[in-house]
C-alpha positions in Angstrom: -12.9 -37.4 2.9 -15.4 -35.5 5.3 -15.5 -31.8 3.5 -16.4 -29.2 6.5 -17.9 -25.6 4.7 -17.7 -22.3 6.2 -19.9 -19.5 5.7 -18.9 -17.7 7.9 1.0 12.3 -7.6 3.5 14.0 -7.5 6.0 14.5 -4.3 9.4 16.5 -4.4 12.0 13.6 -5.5 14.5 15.1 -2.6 11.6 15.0 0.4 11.3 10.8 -0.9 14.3 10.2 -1.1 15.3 11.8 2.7 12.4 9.6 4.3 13.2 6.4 2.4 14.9 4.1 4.7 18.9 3.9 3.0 20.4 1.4 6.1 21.9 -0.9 3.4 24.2 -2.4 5.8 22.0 -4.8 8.0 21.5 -2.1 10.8 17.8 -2.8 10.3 15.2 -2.9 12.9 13.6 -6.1 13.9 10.4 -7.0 15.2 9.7 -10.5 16.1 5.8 -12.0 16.2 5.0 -12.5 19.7 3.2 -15.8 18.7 6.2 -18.5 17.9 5.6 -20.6 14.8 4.2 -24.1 15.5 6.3 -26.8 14.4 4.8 -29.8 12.9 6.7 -33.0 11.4 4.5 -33.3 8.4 5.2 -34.7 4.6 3.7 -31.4 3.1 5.8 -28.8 1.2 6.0 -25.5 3.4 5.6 -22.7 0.9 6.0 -19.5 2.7 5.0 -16.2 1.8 7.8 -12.9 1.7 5.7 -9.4 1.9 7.8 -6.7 0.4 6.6 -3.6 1.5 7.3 -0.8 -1.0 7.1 2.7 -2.7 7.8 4.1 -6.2 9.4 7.1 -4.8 11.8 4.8 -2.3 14.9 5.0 -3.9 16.4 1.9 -2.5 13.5 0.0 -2.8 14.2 -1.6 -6.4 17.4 -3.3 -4.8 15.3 -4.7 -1.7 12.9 -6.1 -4.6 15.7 -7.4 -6.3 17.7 -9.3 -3.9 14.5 -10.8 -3.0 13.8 -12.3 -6.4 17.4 -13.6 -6.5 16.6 -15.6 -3.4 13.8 -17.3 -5.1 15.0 -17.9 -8.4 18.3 -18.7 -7.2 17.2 -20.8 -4.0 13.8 -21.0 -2.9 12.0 -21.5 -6.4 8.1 -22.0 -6.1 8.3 -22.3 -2.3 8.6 -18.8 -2.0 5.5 -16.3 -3.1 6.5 -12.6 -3.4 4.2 -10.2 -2.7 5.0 -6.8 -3.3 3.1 -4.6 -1.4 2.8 -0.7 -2.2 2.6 1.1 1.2 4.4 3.5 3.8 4.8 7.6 4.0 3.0 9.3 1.3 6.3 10.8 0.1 6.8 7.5 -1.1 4.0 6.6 -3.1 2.7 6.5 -6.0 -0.2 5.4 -8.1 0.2 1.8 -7.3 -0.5 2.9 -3.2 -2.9 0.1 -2.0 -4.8 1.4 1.3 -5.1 -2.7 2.4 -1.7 -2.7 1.9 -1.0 -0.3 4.2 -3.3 -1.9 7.1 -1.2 -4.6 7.0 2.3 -2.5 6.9 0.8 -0.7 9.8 -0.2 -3.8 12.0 3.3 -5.4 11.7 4.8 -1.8 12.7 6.6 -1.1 10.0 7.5 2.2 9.9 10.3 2.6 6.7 10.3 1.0 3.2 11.9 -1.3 2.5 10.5 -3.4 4.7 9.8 -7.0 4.7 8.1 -9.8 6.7 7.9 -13.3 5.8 5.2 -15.1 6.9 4.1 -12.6 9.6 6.6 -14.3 11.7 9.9 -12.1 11.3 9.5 -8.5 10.1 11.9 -5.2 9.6 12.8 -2.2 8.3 15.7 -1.6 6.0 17.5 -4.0 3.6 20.3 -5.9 5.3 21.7 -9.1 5.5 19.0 -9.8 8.4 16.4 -10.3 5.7 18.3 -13.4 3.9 18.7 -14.8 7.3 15.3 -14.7 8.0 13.8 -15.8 5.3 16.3 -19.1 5.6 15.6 -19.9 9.6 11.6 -19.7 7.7 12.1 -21.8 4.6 12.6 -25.0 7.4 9.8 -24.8 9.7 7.2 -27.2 8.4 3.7 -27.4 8.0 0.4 -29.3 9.3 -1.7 -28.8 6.2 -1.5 -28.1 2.4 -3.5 -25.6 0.3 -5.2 -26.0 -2.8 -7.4 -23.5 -4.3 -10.1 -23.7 -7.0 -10.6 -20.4 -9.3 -14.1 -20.1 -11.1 -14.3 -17.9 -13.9 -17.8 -16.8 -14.7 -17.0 -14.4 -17.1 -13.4 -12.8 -18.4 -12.3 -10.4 -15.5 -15.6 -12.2 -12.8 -14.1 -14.8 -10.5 -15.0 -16.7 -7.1 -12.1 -18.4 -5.6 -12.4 -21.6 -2.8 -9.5 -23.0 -1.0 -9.3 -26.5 -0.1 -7.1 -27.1 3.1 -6.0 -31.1 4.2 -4.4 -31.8 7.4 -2.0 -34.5 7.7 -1.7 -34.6 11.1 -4.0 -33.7 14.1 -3.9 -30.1 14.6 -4.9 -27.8 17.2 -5.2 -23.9 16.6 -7.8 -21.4 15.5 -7.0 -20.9 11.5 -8.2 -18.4 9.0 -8.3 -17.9 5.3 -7.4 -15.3 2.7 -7.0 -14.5 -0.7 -4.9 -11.8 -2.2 -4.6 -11.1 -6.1 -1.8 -9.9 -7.3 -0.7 -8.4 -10.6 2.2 -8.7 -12.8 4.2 -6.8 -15.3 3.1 -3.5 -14.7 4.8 -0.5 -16.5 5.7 2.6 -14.2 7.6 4.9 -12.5 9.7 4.0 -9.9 12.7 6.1 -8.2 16.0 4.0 -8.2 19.0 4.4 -6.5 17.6 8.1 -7.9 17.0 7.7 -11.1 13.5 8.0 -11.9 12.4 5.0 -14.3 9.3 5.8 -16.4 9.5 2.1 -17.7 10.5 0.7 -14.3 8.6 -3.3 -14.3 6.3 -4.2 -11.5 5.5 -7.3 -10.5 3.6 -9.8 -7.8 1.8 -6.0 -6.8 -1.1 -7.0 -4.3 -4.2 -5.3 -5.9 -6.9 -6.4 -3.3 -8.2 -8.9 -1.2 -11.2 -11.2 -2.2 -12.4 -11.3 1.3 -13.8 -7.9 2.2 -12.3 -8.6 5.5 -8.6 -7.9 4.9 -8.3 -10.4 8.0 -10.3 -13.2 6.3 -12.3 -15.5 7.7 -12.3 -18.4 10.1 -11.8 -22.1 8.5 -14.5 -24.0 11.0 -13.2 -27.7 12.0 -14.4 -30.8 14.0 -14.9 -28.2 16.6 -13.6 -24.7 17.2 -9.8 -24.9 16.1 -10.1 -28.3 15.9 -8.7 -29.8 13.1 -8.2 -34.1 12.0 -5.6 -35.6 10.7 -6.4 -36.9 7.0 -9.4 -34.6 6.9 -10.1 -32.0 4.0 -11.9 -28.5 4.9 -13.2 -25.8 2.4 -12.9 -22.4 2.9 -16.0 -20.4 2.1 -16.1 -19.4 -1.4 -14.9 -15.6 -2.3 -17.6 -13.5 -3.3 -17.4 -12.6 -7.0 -14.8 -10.6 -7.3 -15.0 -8.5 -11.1 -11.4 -7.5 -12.2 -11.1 -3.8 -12.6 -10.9 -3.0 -16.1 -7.8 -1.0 -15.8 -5.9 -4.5 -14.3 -4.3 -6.6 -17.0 -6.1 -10.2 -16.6 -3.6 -11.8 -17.7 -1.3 -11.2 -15.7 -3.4 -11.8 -12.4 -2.8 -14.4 -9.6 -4.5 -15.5 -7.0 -2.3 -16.4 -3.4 -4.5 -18.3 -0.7 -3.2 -18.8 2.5 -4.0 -19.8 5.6 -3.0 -18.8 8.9 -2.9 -18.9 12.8 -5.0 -16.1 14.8 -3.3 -13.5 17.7 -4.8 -12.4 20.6 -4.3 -9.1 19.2 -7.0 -7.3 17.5 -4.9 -4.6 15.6 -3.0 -7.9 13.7 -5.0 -10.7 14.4 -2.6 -12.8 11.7 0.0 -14.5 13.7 1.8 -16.7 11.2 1.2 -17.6 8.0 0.7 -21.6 8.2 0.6 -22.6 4.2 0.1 -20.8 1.2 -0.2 -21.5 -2.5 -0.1 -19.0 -5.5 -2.6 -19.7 -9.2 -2.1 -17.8 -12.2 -5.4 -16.7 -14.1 
């Protein structure tokens, strides 16, 4: 196969809980991506990725987290990658607040945790019954390409990550590349349904971005956002990314993804085409 490389703490517990978002019963607001999903007829296996938006001082943000893990375990299994994203009013926050995180909450205009998008394709505020919904109409759109990543591990906690992306059919769109890591099983506080949890468990947090660009980078085809059918392209490799050594390595993944560009500079991800998650 022809191989194409690019190189291209503390807040009052009464002020958090009166600015997290408590519309439990579906009243939620919705904001659809401007840029429709394209739908290909391919024999590739759509994973799709769910972006919780959260905060350890959101009260009802432990039962958003859990409903979604009940959809995957109970439905959607691997093809679903939670990513629980640590964002929104400083009120809400805590020491797991992730500034990229926010970027992205920010671009999709979300305003009130919970908050969710899947795929960058269907976001809102609020837990409701809008979110299952979603997340269903998305797990059967397919997809042109499938993802495969290759992790390096120079040293313990150093790591360089490439992503390997085959098209099955001919496709036509410009694409990007990213990669998040994520962290699991992280012990701390977290208000719910107000009670504050000292030992509350964290997982899939996003921790960072291996490209500095939290919007990635371009994949390059035959020609600009041209890509071939039964072709194979390579993302540029990640520079080496050292783990923090406050981050438990093992209980790091990697998510690659790849997705379709806006025309809009403030959230230049329009859809998330394919993903695929790694444990380290």
């Amino acid at each position: 196969m022809k191989k194409n490389v690019i190189y291209a703490a503390a807040a009052s517990l009464l002020l958090g809980l009166a600015a997290c978002s408590d519309e439990l019963n579906g009243d939620d607001r919705f904001m659809a991506n401007p840029n429709p999903p394209v739908q290909d007829t391919t024999g590739f296996v759509k994973r799709f990725v769910v972006e919780d938006f959260t905060g350890q001082r959101c009260t009802n943000c432990p039962s958003a987290a859990r409903m979604l893990a009940a959809l995957k375990e109970e439905t959607y299994g691997d093809r679903m990658i939670l990513v629980a994203m640590h964002a929104g009013g400083e009120l809400l926050s805590g020491p797991l607040r992730n500034e990229k995180a926010q970027v992205y909450m920010d671009a999709l205009n979300l305003m009130n945790n919970p908050a969710m998008s899947v795929d960058r394709v269907f976001s809102t505020d609020g837990v409701g019954s809008t979110w299952a919904e979603q997340i269903a109409q998305r797990s059967t759109v397919s997809t042109p390409c499938e993802v495969t990543q290759y992790v390096s591990r120079k040293s313990e906690r150093e790591i360089q990550v490439v992503a390997s992306v085959e098209f099955s059919d001919d496709y036509s769109s410009r694409l990007g590349v990213q990669h998040w890591i994520l962290e699991d099983s992280i012990i701390d506080i977290q208000l719910d349904n107000g009670f504050l949890n000292t030992q509350y468990v964290h997982n899939h947090v996003f921790r960072d971005c291996l490209y500095e660009d939290v919007w990635g980078l371009e994949l390059a085809g035959e020609a600009e956002g041209v890509y071939n059918a039964g072709e194979t392209y390579m993302s540029v490799p990640s520079l080496d990314y050292t783990i923090p050594d406050e981050w438990d390595v093992e209980h790091m993944s990697v998510v690659s993804f790849v997705f379709r560009y806006s025309d809009d500079d403030a959230n230049p991800m329009a859809e998330i085409v394919q993903a695929n998650i790694v444990h380290l």
